[in-house]
N, C-alpha and C positions, 0 to 999 in steps of 0.2 A: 504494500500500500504506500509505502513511502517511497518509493520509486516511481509510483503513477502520479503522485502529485510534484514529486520534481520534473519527472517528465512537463505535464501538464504546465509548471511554475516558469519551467524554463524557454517556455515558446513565447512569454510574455504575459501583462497584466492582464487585469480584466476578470469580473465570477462570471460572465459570457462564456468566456476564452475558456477558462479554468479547468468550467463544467465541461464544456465538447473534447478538452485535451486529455481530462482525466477517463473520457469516457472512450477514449482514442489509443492511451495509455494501458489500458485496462485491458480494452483489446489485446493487445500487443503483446499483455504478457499471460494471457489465456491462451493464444497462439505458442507462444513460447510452451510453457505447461503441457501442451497438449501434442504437440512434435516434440517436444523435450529436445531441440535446438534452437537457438538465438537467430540461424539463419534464416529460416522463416518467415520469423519477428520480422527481422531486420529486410529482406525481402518485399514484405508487402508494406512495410514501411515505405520503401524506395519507391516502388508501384505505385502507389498511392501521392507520390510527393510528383512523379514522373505524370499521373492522370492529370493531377492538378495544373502541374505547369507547363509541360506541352502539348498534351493534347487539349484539354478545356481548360485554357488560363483562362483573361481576363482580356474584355474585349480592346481596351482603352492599354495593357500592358504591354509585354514581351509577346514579339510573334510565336501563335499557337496553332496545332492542326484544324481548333473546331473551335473558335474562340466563342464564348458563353456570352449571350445576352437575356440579362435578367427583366423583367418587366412586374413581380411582383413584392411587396414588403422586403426589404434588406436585414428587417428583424426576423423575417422566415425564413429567407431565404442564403443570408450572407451577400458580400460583397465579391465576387472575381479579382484575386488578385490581393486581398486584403487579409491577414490571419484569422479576423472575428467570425466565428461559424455563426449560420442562422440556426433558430433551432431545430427545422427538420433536420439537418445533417445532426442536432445533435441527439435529438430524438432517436433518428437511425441509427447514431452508432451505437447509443445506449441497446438499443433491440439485437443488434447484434452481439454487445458484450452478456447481454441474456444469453442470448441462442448460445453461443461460444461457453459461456459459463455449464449451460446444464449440461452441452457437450464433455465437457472437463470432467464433471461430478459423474456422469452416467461412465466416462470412461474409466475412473478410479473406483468406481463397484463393479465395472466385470470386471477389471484386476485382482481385487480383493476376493471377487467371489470364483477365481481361478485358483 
């Protein structure tokens, strides 16, 4: 846990920010856990940093393959280009630090129960 909020701390200010990095963080090390290697992690980490910035950056940024235009709330949706997550991304990641979590739990009782 205190590695998810350093994570999370270290991308910069903000209880916005905080919230979607911890839940970003979280991920990361459920993945971790669950391959039982950092490569992984670190992987779709990279992935993920590579979706953002060249293929769907920011329309007004850095040339992208499929630059993003947004047309609804910036509190939902985030900004292109800008670190502050809207909440659907944070909402999502949070669903998938779910799904990824019971994945963990259910994979530590068939091991136990082998």
């Amino acid at each position: 846990m205190i590695s998810t909020a350093l994570f999370a701390r270290y991308h910069g200010p903000g209880g916005k920010r905080f919230l979607g990095l911890s839940a970003a963080g979280l991920l990361l090390t459920l993945l971790r856990l669950r391959t039982e290697t950092l490569w992984f992690a670190a992987g779709f980490h990279y992935g993920w940093n590579l979706w953002q910035s060249s293929i769907c950056g920011s329309a007004n940024g850095a040339p992208s393959i499929r630059p993003v235009h947004l047309h609804d709330p910036a509190a939902w949706v985030g900004q292109p280009g800008r670190p502050e997550p809207g909440w659907l991304q944070i909402i999502a990641t949070w669903l998938m630090v779910m799904i990824a979590g019971v994945e963990v739990w259910c994979a530590g009782k068939r091991a136990d129960s082998q």
